[in-house]
C-alpha positions as a LaTeX table, in Angstrom:
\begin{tabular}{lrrr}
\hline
Residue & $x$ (\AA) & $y$ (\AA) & $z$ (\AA) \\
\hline
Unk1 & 50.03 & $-16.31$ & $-18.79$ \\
Unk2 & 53.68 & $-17.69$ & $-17.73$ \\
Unk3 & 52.99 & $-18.89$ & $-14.79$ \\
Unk4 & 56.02 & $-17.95$ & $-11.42$ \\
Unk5 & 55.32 & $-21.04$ & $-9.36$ \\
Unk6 & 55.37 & $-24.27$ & $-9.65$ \\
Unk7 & 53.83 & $-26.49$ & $-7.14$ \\
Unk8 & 55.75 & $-29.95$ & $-7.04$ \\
Unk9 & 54.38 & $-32.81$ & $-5.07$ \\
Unk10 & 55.86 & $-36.18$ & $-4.45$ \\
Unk11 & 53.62 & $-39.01$ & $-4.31$ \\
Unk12 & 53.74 & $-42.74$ & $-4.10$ \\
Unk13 & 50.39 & $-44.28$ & $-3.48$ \\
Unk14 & 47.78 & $-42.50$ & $-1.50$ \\
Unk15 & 45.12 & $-41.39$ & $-3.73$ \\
Unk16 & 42.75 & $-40.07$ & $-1.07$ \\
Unk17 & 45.94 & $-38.19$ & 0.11 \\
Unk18 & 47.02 & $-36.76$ & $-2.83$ \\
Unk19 & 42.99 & $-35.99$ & $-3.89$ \\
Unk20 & 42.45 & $-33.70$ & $-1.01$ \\
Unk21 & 45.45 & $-31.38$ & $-1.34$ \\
Unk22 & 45.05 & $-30.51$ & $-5.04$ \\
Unk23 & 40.87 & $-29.83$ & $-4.33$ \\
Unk24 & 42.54 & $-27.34$ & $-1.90$ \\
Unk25 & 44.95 & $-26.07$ & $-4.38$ \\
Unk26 & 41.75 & $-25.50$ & $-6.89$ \\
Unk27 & 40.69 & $-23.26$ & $-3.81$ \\
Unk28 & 43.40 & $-20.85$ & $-3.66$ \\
Unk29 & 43.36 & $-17.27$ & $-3.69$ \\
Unk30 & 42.67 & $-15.31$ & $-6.80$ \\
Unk31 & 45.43 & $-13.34$ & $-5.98$ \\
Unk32 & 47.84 & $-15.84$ & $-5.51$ \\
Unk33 & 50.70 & $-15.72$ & $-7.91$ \\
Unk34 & 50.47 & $-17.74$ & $-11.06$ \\
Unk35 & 51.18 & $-21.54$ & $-10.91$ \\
Unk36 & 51.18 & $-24.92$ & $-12.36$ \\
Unk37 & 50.82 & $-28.24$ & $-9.74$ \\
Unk38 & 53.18 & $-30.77$ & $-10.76$ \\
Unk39 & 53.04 & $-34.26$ & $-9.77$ \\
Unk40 & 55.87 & $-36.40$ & $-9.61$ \\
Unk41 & 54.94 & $-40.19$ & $-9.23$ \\
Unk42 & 56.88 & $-42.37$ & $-7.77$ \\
Unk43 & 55.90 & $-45.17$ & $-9.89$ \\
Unk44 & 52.35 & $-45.65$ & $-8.20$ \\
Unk45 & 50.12 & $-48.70$ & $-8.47$ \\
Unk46 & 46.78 & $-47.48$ & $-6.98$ \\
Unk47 & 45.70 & $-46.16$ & $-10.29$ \\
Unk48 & 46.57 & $-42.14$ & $-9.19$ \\
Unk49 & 48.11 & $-41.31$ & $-12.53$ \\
Unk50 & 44.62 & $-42.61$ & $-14.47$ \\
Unk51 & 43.12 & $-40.89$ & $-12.00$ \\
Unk52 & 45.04 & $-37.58$ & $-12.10$ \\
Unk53 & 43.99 & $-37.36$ & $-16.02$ \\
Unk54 & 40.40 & $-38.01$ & $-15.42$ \\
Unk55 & 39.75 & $-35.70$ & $-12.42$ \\
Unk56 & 42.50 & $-32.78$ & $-12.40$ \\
Unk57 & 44.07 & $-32.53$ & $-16.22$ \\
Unk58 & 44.94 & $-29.23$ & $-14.85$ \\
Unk59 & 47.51 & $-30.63$ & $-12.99$ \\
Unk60 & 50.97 & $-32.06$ & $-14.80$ \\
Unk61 & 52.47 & $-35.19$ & $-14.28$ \\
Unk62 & 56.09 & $-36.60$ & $-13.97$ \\
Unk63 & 56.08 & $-40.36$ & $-13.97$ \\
Unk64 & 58.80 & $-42.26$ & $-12.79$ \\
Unk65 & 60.08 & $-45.86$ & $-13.56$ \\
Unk66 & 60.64 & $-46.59$ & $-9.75$ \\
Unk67 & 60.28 & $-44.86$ & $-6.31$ \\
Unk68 & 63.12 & $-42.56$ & $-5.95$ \\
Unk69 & 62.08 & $-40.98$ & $-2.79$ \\
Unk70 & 61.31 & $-37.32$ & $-1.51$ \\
Unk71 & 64.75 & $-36.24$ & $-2.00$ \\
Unk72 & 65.51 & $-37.12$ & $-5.45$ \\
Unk73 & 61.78 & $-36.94$ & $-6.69$ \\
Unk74 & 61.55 & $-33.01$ & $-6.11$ \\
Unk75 & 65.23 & $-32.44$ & $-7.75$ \\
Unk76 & 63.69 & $-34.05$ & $-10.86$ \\
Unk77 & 61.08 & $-32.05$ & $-10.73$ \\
Unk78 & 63.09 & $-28.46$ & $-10.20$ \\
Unk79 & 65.07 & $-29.51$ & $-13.33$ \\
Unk80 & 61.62 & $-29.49$ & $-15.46$ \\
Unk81 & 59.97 & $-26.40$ & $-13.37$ \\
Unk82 & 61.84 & $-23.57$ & $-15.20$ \\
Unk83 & 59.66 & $-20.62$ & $-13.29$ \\
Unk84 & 61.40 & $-18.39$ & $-10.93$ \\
Unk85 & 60.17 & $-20.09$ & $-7.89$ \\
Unk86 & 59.24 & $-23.61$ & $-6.80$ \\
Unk87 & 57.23 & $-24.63$ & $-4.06$ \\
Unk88 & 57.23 & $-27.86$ & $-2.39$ \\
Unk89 & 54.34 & $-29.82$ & $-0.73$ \\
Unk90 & 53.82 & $-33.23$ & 0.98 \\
Unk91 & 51.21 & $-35.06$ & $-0.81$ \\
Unk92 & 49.59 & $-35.42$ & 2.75 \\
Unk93 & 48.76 & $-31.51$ & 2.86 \\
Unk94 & 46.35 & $-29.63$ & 2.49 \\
Unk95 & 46.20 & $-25.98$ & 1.80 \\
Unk96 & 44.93 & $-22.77$ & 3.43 \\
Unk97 & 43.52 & $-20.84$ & 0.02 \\
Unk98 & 46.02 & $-18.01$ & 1.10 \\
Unk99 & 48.83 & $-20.52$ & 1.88 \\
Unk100 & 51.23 & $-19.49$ & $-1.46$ \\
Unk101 & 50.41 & $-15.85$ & $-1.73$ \\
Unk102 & 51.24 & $-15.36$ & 2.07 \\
Unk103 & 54.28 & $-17.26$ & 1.32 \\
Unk104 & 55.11 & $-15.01$ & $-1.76$ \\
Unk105 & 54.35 & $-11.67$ & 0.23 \\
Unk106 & 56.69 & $-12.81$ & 2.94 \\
Unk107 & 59.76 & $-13.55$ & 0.50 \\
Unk108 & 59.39 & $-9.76$ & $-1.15$ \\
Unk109 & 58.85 & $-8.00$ & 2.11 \\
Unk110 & 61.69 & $-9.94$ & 4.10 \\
Unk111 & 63.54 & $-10.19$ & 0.56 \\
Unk112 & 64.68 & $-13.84$ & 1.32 \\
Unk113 & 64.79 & $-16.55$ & $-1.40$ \\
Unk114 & 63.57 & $-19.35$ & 0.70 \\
Unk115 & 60.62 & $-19.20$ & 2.96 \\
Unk116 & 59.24 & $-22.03$ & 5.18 \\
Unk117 & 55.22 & $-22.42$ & 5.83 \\
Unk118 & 53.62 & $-22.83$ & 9.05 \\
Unk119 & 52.43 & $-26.73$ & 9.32 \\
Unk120 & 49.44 & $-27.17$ & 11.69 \\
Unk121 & 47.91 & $-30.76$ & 12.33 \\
Unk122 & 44.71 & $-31.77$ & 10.24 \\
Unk123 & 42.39 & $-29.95$ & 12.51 \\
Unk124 & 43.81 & $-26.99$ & 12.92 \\
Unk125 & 44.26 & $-26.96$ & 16.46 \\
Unk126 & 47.64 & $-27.27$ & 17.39 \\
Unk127 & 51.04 & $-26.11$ & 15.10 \\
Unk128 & 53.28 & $-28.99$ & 14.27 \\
Unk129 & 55.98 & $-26.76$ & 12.50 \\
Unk130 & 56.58 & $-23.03$ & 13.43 \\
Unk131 & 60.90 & $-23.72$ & 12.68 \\
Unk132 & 62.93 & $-26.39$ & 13.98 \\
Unk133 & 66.46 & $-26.91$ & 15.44 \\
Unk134 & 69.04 & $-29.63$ & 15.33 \\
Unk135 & 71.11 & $-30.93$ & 18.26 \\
Unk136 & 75.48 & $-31.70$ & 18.51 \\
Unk137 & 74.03 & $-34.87$ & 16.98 \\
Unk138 & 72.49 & $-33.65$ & 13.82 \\
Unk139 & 68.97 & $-35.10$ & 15.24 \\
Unk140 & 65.97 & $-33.02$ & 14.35 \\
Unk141 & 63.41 & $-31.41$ & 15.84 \\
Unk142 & 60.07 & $-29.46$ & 14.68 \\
Unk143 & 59.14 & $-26.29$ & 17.11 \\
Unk144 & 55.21 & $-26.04$ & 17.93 \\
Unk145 & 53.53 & $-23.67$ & 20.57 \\
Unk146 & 55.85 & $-25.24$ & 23.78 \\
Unk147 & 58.71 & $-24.23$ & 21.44 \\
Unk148 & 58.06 & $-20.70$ & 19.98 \\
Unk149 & 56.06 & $-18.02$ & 19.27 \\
Unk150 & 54.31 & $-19.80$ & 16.06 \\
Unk151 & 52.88 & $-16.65$ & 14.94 \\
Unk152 & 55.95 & $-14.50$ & 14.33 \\
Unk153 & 58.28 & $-14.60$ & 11.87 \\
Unk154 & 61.94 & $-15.79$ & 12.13 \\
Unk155 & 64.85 & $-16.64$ & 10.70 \\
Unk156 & 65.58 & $-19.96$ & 10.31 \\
Unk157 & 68.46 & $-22.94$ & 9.77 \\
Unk158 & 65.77 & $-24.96$ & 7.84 \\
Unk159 & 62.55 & $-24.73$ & 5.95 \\
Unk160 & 60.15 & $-28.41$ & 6.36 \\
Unk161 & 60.42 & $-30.01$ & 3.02 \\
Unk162 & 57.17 & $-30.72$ & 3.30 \\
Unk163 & 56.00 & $-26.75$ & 2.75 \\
Unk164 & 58.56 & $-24.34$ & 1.37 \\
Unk165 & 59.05 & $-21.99$ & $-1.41$ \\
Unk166 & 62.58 & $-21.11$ & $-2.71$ \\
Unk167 & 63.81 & $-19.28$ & $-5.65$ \\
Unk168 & 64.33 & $-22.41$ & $-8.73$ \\
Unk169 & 67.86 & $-21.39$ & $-9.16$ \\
Unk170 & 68.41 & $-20.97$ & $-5.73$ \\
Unk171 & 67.84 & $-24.52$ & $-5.53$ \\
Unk172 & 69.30 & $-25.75$ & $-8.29$ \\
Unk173 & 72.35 & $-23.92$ & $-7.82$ \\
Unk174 & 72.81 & $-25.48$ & $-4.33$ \\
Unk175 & 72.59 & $-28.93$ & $-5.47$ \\
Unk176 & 68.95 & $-29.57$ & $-4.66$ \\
Unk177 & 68.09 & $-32.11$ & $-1.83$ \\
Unk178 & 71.04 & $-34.72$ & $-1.75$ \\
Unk179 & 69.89 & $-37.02$ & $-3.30$ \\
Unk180 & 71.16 & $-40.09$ & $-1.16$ \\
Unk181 & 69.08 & $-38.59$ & 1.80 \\
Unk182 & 65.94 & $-40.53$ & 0.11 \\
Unk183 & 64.17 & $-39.13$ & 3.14 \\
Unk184 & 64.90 & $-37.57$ & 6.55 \\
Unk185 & 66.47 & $-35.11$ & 6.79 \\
Unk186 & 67.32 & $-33.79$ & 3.63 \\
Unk187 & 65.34 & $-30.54$ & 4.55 \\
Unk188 & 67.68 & $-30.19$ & 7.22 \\
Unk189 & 71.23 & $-30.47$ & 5.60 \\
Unk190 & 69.24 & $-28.46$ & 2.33 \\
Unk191 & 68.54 & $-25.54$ & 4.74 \\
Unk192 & 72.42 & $-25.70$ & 6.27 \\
Unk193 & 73.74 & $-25.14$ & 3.31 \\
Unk194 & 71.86 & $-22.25$ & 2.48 \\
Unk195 & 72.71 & $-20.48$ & 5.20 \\
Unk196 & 76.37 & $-21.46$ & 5.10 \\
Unk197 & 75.99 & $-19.96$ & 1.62 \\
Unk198 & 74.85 & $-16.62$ & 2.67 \\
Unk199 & 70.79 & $-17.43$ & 1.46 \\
Unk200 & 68.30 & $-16.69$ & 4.79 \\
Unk201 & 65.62 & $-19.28$ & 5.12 \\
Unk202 & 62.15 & $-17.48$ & 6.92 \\
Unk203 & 59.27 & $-18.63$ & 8.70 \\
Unk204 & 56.10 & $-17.52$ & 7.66 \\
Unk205 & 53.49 & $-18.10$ & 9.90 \\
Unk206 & 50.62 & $-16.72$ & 7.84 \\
Unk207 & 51.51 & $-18.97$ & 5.20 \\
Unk208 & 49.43 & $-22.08$ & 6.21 \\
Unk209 & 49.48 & $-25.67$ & 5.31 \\
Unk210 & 47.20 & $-28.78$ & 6.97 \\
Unk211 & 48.78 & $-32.37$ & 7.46 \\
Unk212 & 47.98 & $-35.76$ & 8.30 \\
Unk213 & 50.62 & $-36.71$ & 10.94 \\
Unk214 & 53.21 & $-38.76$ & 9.41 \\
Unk215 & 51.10 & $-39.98$ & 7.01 \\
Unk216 & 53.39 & $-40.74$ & 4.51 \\
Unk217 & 56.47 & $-41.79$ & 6.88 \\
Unk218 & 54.03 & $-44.26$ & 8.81 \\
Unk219 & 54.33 & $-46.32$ & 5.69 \\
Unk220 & 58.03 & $-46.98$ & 6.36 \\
Unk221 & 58.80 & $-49.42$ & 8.41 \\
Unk222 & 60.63 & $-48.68$ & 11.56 \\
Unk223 & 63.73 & $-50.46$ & 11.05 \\
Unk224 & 64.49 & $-48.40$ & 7.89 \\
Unk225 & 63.73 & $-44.95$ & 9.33 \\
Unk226 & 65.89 & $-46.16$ & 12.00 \\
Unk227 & 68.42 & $-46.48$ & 9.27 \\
Unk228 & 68.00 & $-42.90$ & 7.32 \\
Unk229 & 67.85 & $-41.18$ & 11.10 \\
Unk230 & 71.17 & $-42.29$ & 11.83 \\
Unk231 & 73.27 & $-42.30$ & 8.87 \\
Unk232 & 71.82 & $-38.69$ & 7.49 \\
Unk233 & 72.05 & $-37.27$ & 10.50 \\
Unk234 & 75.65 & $-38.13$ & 10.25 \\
Unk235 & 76.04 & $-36.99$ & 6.80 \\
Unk236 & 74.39 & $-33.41$ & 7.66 \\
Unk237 & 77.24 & $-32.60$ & 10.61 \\
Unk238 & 79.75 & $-33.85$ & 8.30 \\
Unk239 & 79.04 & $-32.13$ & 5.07 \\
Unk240 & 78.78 & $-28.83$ & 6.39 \\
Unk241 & 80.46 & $-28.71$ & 9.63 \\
Unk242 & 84.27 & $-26.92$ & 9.12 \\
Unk243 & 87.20 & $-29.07$ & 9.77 \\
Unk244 & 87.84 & $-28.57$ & 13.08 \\
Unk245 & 84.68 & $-28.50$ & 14.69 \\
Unk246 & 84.11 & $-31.98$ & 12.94 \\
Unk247 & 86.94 & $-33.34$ & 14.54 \\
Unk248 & 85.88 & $-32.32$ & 17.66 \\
Unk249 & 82.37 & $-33.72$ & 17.25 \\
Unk250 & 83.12 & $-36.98$ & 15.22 \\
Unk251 & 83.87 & $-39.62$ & 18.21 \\
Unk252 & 80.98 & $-38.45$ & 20.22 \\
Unk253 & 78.48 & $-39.12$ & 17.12 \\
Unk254 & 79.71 & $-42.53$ & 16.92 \\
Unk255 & 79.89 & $-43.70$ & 20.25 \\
Unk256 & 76.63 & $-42.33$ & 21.11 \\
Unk257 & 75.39 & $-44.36$ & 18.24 \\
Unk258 & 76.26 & $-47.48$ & 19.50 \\
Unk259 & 75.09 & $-46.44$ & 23.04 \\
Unk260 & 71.94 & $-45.46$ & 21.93 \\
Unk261 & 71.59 & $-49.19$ & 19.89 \\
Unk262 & 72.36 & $-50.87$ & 23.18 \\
Unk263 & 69.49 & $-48.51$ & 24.73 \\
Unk264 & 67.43 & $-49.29$ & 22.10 \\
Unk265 & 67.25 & $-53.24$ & 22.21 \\
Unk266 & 64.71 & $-53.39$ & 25.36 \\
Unk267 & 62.01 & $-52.18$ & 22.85 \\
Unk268 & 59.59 & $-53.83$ & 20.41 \\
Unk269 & 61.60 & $-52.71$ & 17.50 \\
Unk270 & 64.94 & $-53.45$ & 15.94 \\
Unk271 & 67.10 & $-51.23$ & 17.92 \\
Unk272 & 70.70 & $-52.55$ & 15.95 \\
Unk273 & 69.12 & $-50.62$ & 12.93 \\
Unk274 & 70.65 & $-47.19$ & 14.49 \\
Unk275 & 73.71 & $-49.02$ & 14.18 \\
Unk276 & 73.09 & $-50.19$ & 10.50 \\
Unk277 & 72.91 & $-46.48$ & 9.78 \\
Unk278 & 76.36 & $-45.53$ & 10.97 \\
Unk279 & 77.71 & $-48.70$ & 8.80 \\
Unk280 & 75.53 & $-47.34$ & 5.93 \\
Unk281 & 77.13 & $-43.74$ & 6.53 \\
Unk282 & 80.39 & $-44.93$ & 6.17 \\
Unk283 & 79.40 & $-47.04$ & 3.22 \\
Unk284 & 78.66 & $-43.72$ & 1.26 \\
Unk285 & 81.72 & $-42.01$ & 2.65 \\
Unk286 & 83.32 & $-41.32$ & $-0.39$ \\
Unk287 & 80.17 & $-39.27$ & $-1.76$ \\
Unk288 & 80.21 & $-37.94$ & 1.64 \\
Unk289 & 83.54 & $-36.69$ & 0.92 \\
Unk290 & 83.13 & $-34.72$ & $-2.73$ \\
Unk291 & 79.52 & $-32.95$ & $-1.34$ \\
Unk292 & 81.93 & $-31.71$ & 1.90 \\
Unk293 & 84.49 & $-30.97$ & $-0.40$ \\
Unk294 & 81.56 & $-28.99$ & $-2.50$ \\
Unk295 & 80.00 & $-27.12$ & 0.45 \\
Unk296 & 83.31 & $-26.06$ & 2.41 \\
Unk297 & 84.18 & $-24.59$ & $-0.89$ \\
Unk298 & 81.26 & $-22.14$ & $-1.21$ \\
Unk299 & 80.47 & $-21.41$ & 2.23 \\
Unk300 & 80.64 & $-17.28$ & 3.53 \\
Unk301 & 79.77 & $-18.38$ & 6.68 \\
Unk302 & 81.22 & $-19.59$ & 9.91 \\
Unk303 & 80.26 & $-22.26$ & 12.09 \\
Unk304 & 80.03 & $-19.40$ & 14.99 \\
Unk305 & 77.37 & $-17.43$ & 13.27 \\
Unk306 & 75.70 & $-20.80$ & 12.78 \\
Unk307 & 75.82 & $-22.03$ & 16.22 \\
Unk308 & 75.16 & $-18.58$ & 17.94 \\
Unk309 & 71.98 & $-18.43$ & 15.72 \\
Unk310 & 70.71 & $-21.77$ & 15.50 \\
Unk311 & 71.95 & $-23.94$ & 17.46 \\
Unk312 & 69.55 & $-22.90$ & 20.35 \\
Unk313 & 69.46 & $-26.13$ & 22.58 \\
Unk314 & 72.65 & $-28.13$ & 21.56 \\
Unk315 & 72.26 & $-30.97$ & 24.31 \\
Unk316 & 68.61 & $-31.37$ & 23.69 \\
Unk317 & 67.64 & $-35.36$ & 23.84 \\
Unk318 & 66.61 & $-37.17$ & 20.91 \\
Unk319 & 64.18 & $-39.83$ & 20.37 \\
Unk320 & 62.12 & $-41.03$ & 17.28 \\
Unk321 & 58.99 & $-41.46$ & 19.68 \\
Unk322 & 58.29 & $-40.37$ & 23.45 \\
Unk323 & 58.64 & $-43.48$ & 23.86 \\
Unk324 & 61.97 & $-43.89$ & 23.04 \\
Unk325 & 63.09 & $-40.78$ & 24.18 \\
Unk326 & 62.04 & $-41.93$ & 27.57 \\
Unk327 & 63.98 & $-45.29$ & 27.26 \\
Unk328 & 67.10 & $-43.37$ & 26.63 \\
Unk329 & 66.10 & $-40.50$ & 29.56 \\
Unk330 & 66.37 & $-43.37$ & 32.20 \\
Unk331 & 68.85 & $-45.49$ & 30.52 \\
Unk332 & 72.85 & $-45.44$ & 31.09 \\
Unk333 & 72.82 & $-43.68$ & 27.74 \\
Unk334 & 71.65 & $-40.41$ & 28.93 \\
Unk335 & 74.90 & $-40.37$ & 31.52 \\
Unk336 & 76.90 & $-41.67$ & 28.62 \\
Unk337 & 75.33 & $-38.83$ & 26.83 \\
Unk338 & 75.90 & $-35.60$ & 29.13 \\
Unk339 & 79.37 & $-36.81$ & 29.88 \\
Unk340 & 80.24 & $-37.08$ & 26.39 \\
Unk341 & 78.85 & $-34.50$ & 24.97 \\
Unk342 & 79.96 & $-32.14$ & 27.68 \\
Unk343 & 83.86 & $-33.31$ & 26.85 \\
Unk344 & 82.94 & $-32.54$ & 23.49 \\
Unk345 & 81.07 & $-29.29$ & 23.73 \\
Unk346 & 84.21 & $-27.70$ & 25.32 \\
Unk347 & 85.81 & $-27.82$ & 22.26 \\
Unk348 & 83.15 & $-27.20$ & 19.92 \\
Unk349 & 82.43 & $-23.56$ & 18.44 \\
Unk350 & 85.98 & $-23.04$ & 17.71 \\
Unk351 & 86.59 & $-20.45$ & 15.15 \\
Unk352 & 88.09 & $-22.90$ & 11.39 \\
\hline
\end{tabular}
C-alpha cells in the first residue's frame, strides 16, 4: 500500500536519541494512516546509519555529505517524500502511539493543511508546547500550562518544527524552511508565511509527542545560538513584515540589539555574539531581500489580521535563559526597552 505520510527526522549523532523515537514509531496505532520514517543524516559519525540497517531496515535513509542543519535537512527530505503529507519530528522525540492519527483527524475535521502537535517534557508531566507567540522583536516563545489552555485547540502563527504535519505541497510550494535559518527559528518565519498566505496552522492537543529538553540544541554552543537568535529573528520581521510596518520597527530591532549585547557582557557567556548576529543579518541581506520580495508578493493577508490574532503579548521580554532574562529585567536595557518600543508601537499596526 502507498503509503500518505512520511515521517522525516533530522539527525546528527545521538544514537540513543534517535533509537528511542523510532521503537515508539514501531508502536503506533493500527489505525494510523499509512507511513514510511525517513531519516535524514546529517553526516553522522557514531555509527547510526550501520546501525539504522541492522536494527530498523524498515526505516529509509537520506545520507548527507555534511551537516546541513534542521532547516535545510527536512527541505531535502520533502523533495524525496512525494506522499500527500509530511510530518516532521525531532530526533529527540518520542511518540504517543496515537500521536499521527490524532494529528491526521484534526487536519480533516478543522480542514487545515498544517497542524502542530502538543510537546510535553520526557515525563509527561508538564506541556512544553501547547502554541507559541513572537514579540515586536521577532523573539520566540513556546506556551505551556501558565500560558494557555494546552488541551484545546487553536489557531496558530506557528507549528514547532520539532512536531508538525503539513500537506507536502503545501510545503514545498511555500519554499520549505529557509534554508539559511540552519536552526532557530525557521518554524517561526515557516508558520508566518503560511498564514500571510491564507494556509491556517492548528494546535492539536491530542496529538502527543515526548522530548528530551533541548537535547539536541544543548549541543550548540552558546555563542552560536546567540548568533542564529539574533540574526533570524531579524530575518523573520523583515521577510514578512509589509513595508511600512518594517520601517516603523527596523531602528528599534537594532538598537535593542546592541543594548541587549551591552546587558549581556556581565554574564559567563559571550554576550557580543547577539551583536555578531545583527552583522551576520546584514551579511545575508541581499537573500534577505529576494525571499521579502517573494513573500510580499503572495501574501492575502494583512499585517492587522496578523497582529490582532497573534501577536498576543507584543512587549513581552526576551531572554535565552531565566537567567538572562533576569539580567536584562534589572538592567538599563529593560528602560531602554519600554521606552523604545513604546515610541515604536505607536506607529506599528498601520494598515500597508
Amino acid at each position: 500500500m502507498e503509503s500518505t505520510v512520511i515521517i522525516c527526522v533530522p539527525h546528527h549523532a545521538g544514537w540513543h536519541h534517535l533509537q528511542t523515537l523510532l521503537l515508539s514509531l514501531r508502536a503506533l496505532v493500527p489505525e494510523s494512516p499509512s507511513y514510511r520514517t525517513l531519516i535524514v543524516d546529517n553526516d553522522s559519525q557514531d555509527g547510526s546509519r550501520e546501525m539504522l540497517a541492522g536494527q530498523f531496515p524498515e526505516v529509509d535513509v537520506l545520507s548527507l555529505d555534511a551537516n546541513y542543519g534542521f532547516a535545510h535537512a527536512l527541505n531535502l527530505a520533502a523533495v524525496q517524500a512525494h506522499t500527500e503529507w509530511i510530518a516532521f519530528l525531532n530526533n529527540d522525540m518520542r511518540a504517543h502511539p496515537r500521536w499521527l492519527v490524532d494529528a491526521m483527524e484534526c487536519a480533516e475535521r478543522n480542514r487545515v493543511d498544517c497542524v502542530a502537535s502538543r510537546i510535553l517534557i520526557w515525563d509527561g508531566t508538564r506541556t512544553q508546547f501547547a502554541g507559541g507567540e513572537i514579540n515586536l522583536l521577532g523573539k520566540g516563545f513556546e506556551w505551556s500550562e501558565e500560558d494557555c489552555d494546552v488541551e484545546a485547540e487553536r489557531d496558530l502563527l506557528f507549528a514547532c518544527g520539532g512536531a508538525m504535519l503539513i500537506r507536502r505541497d503545501l510545503f514545498v510550494d511555500a519554499g520549505g524552511f529557509d534554508r539559511e535559518y540552519e536552526l532557530i527559528y525557521e518554524d517561526v518565519d515557516l508558520g508566518w508565511r503560511l498564514n500571510l498566505y491564507g494556509h491556517k496552522v492548528r494546535y492539536a492537543p491530542q496529538s502527543r509527542v515526548y522530548h528530551r529538553q533541548h537535547a539536541s540544541l544543548a549541543q550548540v554552543e552558546y555563542r552560536r545560538k546567540a548568533v542564529f537568535y539574533e540574526r533570524n529573528s531579524l530575518a523573520t520581521m523583515y521577510k514578512n513584515l509589509g513595508a511600512g510596518n518594517w520601517a516603523v520597527l527596523m531602528p528599534a530591532l537594532f538598537r535593542l540589539a546592541v543594548h541587549r549585547t551591552e546587558a549581556l557582557m556581565c554574564l559567563p557567556c559571550d554576550g557580543y555574539s547577539h551583536l555578531c548576529g545583527v552583522q551576520a543579518f546584514f551579511d545575508h541581506l541581499p537573500k534577505w531581500r529576494e525571499k521579502r520580495r517573494a513573500v510580499q508578493a503572495r501574501r492575502r493577508i494583512s499585517d492587522e489580521e496578523i497582529f490582532k490574532r497573534f501577536f498576543v503579548n507584543p512587549m513581552r521580554l526576551w531572554g535565552y535563559t531565566p537567567k538572562h532574562t533576569e539580567v536584562l529585567r534589572i538592567s538599563p536595557y529593560e528602560r531602554f526597552r519600554q521606552e523604545i518600543l513604546s515610541i515604536a508601537d505607536c506607529g506599528f499596526r498601520i494598515e500597508d
